[in-house]
C-alpha positions as CSV (number, residue, x, y, z in Angstrom):
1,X,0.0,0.0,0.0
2,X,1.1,3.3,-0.7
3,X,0.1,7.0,-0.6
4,X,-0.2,9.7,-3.3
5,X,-0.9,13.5,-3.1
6,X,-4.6,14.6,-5.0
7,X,-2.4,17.4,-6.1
8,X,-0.3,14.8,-8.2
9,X,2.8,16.4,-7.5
10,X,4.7,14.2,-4.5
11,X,6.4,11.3,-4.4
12,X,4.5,8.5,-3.4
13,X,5.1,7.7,0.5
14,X,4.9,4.7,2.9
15,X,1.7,4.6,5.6
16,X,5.0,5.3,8.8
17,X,5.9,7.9,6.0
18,X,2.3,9.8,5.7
19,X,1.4,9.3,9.3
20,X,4.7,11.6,10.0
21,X,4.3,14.2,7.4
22,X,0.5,15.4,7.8
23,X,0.4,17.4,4.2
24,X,2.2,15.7,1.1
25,X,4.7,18.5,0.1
26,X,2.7,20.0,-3.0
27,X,0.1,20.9,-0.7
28,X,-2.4,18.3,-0.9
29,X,-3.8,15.0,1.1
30,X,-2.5,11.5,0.7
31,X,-4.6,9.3,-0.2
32,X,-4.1,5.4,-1.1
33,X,-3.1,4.3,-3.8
34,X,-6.7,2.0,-4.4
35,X,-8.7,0.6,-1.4
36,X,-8.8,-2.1,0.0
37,X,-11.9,-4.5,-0.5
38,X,-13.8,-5.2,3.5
39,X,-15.8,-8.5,1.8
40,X,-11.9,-10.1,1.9
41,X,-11.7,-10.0,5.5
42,X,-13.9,-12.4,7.6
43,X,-15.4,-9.7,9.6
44,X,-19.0,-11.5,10.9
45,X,-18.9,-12.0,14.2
46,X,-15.4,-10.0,15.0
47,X,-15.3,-8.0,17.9
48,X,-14.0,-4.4,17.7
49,X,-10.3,-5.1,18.3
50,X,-10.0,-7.9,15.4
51,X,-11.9,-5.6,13.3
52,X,-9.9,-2.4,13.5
53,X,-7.0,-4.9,13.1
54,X,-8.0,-6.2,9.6
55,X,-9.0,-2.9,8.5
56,X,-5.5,-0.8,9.7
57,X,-3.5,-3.8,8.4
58,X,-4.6,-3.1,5.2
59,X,-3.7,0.5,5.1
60,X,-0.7,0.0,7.4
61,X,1.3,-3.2,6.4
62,X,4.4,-1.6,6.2
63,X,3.9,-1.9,10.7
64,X,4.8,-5.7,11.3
65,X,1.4,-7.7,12.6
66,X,2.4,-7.9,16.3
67,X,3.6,-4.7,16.5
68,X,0.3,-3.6,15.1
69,X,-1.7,-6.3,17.3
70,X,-0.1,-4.7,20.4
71,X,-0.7,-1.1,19.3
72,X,-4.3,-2.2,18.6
73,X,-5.1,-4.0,22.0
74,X,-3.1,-1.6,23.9
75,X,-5.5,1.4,22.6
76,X,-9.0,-0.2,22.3
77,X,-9.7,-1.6,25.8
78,X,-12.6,-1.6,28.3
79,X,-10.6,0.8,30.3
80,X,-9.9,3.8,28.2
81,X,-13.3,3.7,26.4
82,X,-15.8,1.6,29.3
83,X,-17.0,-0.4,26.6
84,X,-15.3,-3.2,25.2
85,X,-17.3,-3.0,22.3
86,X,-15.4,0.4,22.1
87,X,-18.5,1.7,19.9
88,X,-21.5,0.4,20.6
89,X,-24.9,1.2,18.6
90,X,-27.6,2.0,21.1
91,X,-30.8,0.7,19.5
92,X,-33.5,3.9,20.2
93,X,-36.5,2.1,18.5
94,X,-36.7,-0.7,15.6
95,X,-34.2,0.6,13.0
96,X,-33.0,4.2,14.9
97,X,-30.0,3.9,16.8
98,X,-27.0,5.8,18.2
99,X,-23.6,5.0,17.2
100,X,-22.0,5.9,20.2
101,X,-18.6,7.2,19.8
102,X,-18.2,9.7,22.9
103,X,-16.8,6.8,25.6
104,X,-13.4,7.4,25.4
105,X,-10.8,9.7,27.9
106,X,-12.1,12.9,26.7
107,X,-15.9,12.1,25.9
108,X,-15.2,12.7,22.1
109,X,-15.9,10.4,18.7
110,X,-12.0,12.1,18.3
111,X,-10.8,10.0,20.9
112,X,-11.5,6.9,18.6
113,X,-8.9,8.0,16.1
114,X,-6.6,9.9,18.0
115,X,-5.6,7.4,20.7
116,X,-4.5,5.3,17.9
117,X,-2.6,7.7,16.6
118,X,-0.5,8.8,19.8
119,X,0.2,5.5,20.1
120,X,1.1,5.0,16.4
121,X,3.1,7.6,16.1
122,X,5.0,6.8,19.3
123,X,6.2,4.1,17.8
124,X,7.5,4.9,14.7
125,X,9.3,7.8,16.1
126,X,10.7,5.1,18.9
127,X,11.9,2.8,15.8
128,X,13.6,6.1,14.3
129,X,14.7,7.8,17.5
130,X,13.4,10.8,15.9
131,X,11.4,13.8,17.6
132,X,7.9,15.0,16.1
133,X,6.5,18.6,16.8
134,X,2.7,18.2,16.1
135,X,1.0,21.9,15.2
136,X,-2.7,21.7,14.8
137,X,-5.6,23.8,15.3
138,X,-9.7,23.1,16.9
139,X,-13.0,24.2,16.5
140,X,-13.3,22.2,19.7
141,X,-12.9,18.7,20.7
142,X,-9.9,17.9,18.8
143,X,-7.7,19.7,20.3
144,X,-8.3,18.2,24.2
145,X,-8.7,14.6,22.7
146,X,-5.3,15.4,20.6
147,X,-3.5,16.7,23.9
148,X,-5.1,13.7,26.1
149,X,-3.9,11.3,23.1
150,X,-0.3,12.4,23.3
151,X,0.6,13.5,27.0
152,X,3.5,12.0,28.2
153,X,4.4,10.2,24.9
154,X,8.2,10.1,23.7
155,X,9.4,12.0,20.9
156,X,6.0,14.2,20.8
157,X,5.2,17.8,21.4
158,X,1.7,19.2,20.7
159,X,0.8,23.2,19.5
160,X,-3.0,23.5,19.2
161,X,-4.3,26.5,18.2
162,X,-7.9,27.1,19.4
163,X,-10.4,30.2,18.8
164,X,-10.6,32.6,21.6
165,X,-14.6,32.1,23.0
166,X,-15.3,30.3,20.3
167,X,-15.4,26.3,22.1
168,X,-18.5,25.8,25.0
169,X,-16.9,25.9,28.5
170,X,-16.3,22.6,29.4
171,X,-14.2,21.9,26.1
172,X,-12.3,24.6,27.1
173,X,-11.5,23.8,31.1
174,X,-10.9,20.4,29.4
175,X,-8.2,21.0,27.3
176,X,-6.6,24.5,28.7
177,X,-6.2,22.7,32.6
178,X,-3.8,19.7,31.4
179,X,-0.4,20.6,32.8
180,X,1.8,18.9,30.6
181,X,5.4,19.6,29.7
182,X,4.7,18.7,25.9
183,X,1.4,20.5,25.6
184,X,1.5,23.6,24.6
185,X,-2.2,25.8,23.6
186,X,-2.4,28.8,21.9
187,X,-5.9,30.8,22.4
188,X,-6.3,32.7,18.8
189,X,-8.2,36.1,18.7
190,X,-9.6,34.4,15.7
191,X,-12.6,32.1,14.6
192,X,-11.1,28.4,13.8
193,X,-10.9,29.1,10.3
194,X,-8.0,31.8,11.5
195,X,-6.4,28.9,13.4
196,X,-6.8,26.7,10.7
197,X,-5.2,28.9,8.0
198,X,-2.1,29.6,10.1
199,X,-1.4,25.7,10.4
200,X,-1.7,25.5,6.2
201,X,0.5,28.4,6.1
202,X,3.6,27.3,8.5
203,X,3.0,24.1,6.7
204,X,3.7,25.4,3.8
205,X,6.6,26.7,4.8
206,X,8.7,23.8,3.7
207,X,12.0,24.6,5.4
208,X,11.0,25.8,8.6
209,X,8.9,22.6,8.8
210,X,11.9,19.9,8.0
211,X,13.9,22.4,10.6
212,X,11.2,22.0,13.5
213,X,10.2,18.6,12.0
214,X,6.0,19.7,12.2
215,X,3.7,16.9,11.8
216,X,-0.1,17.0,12.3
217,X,-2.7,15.3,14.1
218,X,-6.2,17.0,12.8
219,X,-8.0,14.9,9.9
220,X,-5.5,16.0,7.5
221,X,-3.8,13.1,9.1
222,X,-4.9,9.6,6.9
223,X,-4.6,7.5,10.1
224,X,-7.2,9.6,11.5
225,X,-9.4,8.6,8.3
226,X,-8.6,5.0,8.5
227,X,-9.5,4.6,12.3
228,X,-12.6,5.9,11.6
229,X,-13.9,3.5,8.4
230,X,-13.3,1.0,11.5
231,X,-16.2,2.1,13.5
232,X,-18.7,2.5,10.1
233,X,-17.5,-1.2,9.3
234,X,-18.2,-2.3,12.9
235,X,-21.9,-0.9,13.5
236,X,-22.6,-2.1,9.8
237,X,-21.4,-5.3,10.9
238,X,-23.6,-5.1,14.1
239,X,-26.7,-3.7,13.2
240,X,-27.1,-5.7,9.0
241,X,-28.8,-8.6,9.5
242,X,-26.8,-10.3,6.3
243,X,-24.2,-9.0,3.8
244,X,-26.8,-7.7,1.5
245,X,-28.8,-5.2,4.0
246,X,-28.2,-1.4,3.9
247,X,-27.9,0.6,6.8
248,X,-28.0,4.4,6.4
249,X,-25.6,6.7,8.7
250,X,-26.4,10.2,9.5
251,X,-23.2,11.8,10.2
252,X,-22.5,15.3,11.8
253,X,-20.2,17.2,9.6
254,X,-17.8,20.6,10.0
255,X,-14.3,19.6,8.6
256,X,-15.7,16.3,6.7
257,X,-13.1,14.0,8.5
258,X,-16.2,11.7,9.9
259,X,-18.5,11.8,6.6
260,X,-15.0,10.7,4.5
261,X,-14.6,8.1,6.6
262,X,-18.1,6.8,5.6
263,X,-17.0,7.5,2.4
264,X,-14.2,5.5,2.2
265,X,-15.7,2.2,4.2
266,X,-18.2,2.7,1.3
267,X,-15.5,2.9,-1.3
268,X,-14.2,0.1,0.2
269,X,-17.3,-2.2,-0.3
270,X,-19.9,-1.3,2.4
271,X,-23.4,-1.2,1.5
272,X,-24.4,1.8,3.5
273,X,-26.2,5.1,2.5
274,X,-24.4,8.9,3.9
275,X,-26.3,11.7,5.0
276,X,-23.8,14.4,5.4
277,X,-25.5,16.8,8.2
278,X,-24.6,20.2,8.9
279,X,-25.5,23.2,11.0
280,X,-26.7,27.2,9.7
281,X,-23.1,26.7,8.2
282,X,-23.9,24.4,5.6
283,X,-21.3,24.8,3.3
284,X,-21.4,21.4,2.6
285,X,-25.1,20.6,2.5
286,X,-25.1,23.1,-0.2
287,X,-22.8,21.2,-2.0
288,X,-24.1,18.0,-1.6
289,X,-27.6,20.0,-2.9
290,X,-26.0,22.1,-5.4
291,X,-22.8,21.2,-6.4
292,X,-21.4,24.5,-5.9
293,X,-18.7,24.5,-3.0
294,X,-18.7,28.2,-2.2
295,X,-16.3,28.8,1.2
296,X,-17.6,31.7,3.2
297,X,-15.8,34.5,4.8
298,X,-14.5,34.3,8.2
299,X,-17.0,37.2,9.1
300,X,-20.0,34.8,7.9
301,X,-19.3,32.0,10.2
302,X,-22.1,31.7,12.8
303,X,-21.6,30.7,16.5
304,X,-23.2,28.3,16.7
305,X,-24.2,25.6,20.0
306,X,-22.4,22.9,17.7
307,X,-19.1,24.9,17.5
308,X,-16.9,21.4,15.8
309,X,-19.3,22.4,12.7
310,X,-19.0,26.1,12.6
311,X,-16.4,26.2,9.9
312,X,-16.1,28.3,6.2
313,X,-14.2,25.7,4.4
314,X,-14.0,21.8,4.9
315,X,-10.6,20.6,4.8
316,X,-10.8,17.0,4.3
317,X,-13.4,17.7,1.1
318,X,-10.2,17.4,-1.2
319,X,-10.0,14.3,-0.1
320,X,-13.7,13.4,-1.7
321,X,-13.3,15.6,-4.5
322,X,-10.4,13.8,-5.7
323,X,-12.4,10.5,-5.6
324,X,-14.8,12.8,-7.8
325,X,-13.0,13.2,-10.3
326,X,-11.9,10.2,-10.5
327,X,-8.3,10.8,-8.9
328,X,-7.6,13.0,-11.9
329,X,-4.7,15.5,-9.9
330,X,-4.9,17.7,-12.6
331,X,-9.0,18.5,-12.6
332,X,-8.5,18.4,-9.0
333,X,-5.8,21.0,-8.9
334,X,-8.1,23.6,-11.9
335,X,-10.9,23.3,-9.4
336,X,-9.2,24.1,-6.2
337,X,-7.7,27.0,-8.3
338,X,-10.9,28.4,-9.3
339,X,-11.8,27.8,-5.1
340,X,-8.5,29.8,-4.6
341,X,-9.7,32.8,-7.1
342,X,-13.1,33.1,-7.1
343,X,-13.8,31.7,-3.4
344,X,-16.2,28.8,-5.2
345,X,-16.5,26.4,-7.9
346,X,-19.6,23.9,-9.2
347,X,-19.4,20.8,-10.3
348,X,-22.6,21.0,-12.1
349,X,-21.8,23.8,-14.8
350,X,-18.4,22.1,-15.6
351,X,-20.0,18.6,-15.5
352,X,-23.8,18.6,-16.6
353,X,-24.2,14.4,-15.4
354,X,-23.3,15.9,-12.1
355,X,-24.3,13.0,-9.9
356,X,-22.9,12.3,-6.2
357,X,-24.4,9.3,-4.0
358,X,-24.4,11.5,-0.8
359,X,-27.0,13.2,0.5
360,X,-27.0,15.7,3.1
361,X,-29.5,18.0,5.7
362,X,-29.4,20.8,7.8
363,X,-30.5,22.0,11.1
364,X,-31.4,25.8,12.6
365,X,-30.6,26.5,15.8
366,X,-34.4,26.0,17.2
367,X,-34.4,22.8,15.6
368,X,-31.2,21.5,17.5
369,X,-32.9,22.8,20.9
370,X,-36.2,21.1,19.7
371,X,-34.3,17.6,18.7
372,X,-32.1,17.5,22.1
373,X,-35.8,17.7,24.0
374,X,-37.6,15.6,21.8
375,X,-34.9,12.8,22.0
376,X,-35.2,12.8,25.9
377,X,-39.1,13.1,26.0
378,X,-39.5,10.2,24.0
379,X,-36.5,7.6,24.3
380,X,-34.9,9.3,28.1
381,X,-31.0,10.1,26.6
382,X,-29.6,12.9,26.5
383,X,-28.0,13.9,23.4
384,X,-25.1,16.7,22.8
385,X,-26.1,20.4,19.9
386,X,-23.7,18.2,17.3
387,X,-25.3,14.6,17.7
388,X,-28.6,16.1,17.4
389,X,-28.1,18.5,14.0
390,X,-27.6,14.6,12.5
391,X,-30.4,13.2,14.7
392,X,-32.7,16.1,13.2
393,X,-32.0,15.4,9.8
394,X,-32.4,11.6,10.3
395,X,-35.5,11.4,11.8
396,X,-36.8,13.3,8.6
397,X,-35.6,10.7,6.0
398,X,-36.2,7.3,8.0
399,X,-37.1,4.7,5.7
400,X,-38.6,2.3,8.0
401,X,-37.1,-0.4,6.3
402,X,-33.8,0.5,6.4
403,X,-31.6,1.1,9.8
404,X,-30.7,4.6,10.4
405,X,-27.7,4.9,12.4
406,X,-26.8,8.6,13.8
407,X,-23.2,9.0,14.5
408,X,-22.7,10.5,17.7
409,X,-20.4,13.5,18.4
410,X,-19.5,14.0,22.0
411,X,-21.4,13.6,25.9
412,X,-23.5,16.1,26.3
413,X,-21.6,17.3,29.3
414,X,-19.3,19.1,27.1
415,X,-22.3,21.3,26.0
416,X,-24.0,22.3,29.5
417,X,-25.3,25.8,28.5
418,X,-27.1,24.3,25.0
419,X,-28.7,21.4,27.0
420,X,-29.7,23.4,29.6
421,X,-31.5,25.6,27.5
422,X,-33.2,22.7,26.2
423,X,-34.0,20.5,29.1
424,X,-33.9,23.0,31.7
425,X,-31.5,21.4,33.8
426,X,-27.9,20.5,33.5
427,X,-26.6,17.3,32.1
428,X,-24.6,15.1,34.7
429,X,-20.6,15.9,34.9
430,X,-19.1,11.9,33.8
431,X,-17.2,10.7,36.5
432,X,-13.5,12.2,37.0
433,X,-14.6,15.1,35.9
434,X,-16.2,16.8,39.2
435,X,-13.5,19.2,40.0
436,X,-12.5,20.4,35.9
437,X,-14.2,23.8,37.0
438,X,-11.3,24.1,39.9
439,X,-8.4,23.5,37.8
440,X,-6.0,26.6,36.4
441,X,-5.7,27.0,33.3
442,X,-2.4,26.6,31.4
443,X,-2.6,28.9,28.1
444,X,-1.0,31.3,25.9
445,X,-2.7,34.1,24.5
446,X,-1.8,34.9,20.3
447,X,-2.7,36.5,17.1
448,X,-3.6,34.1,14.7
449,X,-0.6,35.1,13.0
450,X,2.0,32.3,11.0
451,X,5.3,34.6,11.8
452,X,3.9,34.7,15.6
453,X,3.2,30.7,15.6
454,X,6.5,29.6,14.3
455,X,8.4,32.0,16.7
456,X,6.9,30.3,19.5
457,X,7.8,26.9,18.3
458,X,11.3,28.0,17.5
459,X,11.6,29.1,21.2
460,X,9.9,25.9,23.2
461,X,11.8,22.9,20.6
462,X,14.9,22.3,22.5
């Protein structure tokens, strides 16, 4: 297996190589080379471990099978996510259910991917005796799971770039109280798009990153990807009563990371149906509607109660487009051009057969509000602003002979104002997490500026 650019214009790399290097060197995503087909692993029956193992060998065989098999078991257990089904689908009524995703360390679906990937990373870095600086940026529950995924690893230091005001208070007490010598936040006077366009630019800066060897963590990252087509293969797997069913997924969407992953356990030979669902910022629901991608200004980005989704651009929608147009780098690159000089481009006046099999949904702020308190009226859980947006949209499109599976987001802890507002109480703080509130916070306070960003990492990269 091995990784090209959808720019076209990078050497192709090894998975240890891509998991290292976060954006391929002419600017765009790796992607593999072809996928891998699921119906050639003996999957019925599997539990979650074997599972992710057969899937992550496929896109990873360049990491020896017991090294993997350690890795693996090491980072899915009962323990760190109080499941050991890891991701269980709750079952709300005949054919609606809850993939639940939020049971790991920091109450995030992140936490499925990014565990892995501290752990991955680790060692590869321990194999090279190399350092890694990771510099990423979050619209909210990346950047705690990132920083919870790579505390106290070897080799690893972690820059996260987060949007002053911009994250609900509990993400925020959550990531900005861990006291860790190789943590390091920086609270933006930005909006995450600011954040996020500072990590593209000292990316780009190719020098200065071999120098402070940078490396990233956020969906940009294809190990992020691949550990998440585990979980889609998994509730298939759980909730399919043969090889032949459908089960549709309703999936939560801001930066497209969870939706690709869909994708791609699709591309790969799963018979499931994607909803893509968005908030007021529905850059990509008018896509999927459309086929015009049109990124919005900084300025147009509403706050919104389901902060992961309030974004202007999608960063891992290259990665779709590219499938698209049929991995064509070339038609990938005019289009991202056009993005580049007139802020949009449609698929549908450059391709008049425009046809995608995703569909997609949207939900207002009331509508969130009045989804979190129908949920609890009728089936008594508690839901979080993000999990709901998808919830919304599902419970409009049913087909009553067809699962619907709603991806969850994050415990609804993380989102006490929104739920409050809802329900009219607060929801219950998980356990360990009774004295967050208490904790001091350990932040530094920027402009979402590249020059700024790279000083600092210059100065703390002994």
């Amino acid at each position: 297996m091995r990784y090209i650019s959808t720019r076209g214009n990078a050497a192709s790399r090894s998975f240890k190589e891509i998991l290292l290097e976060g954006l391929a060197p002419d600017g765009g995503l790796y992607m593999p080379e072809s996928y891998p087909e699921l119906r050639k692993f003996r999957l019925w029956g599997q539990g979650y471990v074997d599972v992710a193992l057969s899937v992550l060998n496929s896109f990873a065989p360049d990491i020896s099978w017991d090294d993997l098999q350690t890795i693996v078991r090491r980072t899915y257990t009962k323990e760190a996510f109080g499941d050991e089904r890891i991701t269980p689908v709750e079952m709300l009524e005949p054919n609606l259910g809850l993939l639940r995703l939020s049971n790991g360390p920091t109450l995030a679906f992140k936490d499925v991917p990014l565990q892995l990937l501290g752990a991955l990373m680790e060692h590869v870095l321990r194999e090279r005796n190399e350092e890694l600086n990771i510099l990423g940026a979050t619209s909210g529950d990346t950047g705690s799971a990132a920083a919870y995924a790579v505390r106290g690893k070897r080799g690893l230091r972690l820059f996260m770039l987060s949007p002053y005001g911009r994250m609900s208070r509990f993400q925020q007490r959550q990531m900005y109280t861990l006291d860790e010598p190789n943590i390091f936040n920086l609270v933006a006077n930005g909006t995450f798009d600011d954040c996020q366009a500072v990590v593209k630019e000292v990316n780009a800066d190719a020098e200065f990153k071999k120098k402070y060897k940078l490396g990233a963590v956020n969906s940009i990252n294809w190990a992020r990807i691949a550990a998440q087509v585990v979980y889609y293969a998994y509730a298939f797997l759980h909730v399919a009563r043969t090889a032949y069913d459908h089960v549709t997924f309703a999936v939560p969407s801001g930066n497209f990371g969870n939706a690709l992953s869909a994708h791609i356990a699709r591309q790969m030979g799963l018979p499931i149906d994607i909803i893509v669902c968005t908030n007021e910022n529905d850059v990509l629901d008018e896509f999927f509607r459309t086929g015009a991608y049109r990124v919005r200004a900084s300025a147009d980005v509403r706050i919104t109660s389901s902060p992961s989704m309030d974004i202007a651009s999608a960063s891992n929608f290259e990665r779709f487009m590219f499938d698209y147009v049929d991995r064509d780098a070339q038609a990938l690159t005019r289009l991202w051009a056009e993005l580049k000089e007139k802020g949009q481009f449609s698929v549908r006046e450059n391709d008049p057969g425009y046809v995608v099999d995703i569909s997609s949904g949207k939900a207002t702020e009331a509508e969130v509000l009045a989804t979190i308190h129908h949920v609890y009226e009728k089936y008594d859980v508690i839901i979080d602003p993000h999990t709901a947006v998808a919830m919304k949209v599902a419970l409009e499109r049913r087909d009553k002979d067809v699962p619907m599976i709603v991806a969850e987001t994050a415990q609804p802890a993380k989102f006490g104002d929104t739920i409050r507002e809802a329900l009219g109480f607060e929801p219950p703080v998980p356990k360990g997490y009774e004295r967050l509130a208490d904790l001091p916070e350990h932040t530094t306070r920027i402009d979402p500026d590249a020059e700024t960003v790279k000083q600092f990492i210059a100065a703390h990269v002994q």
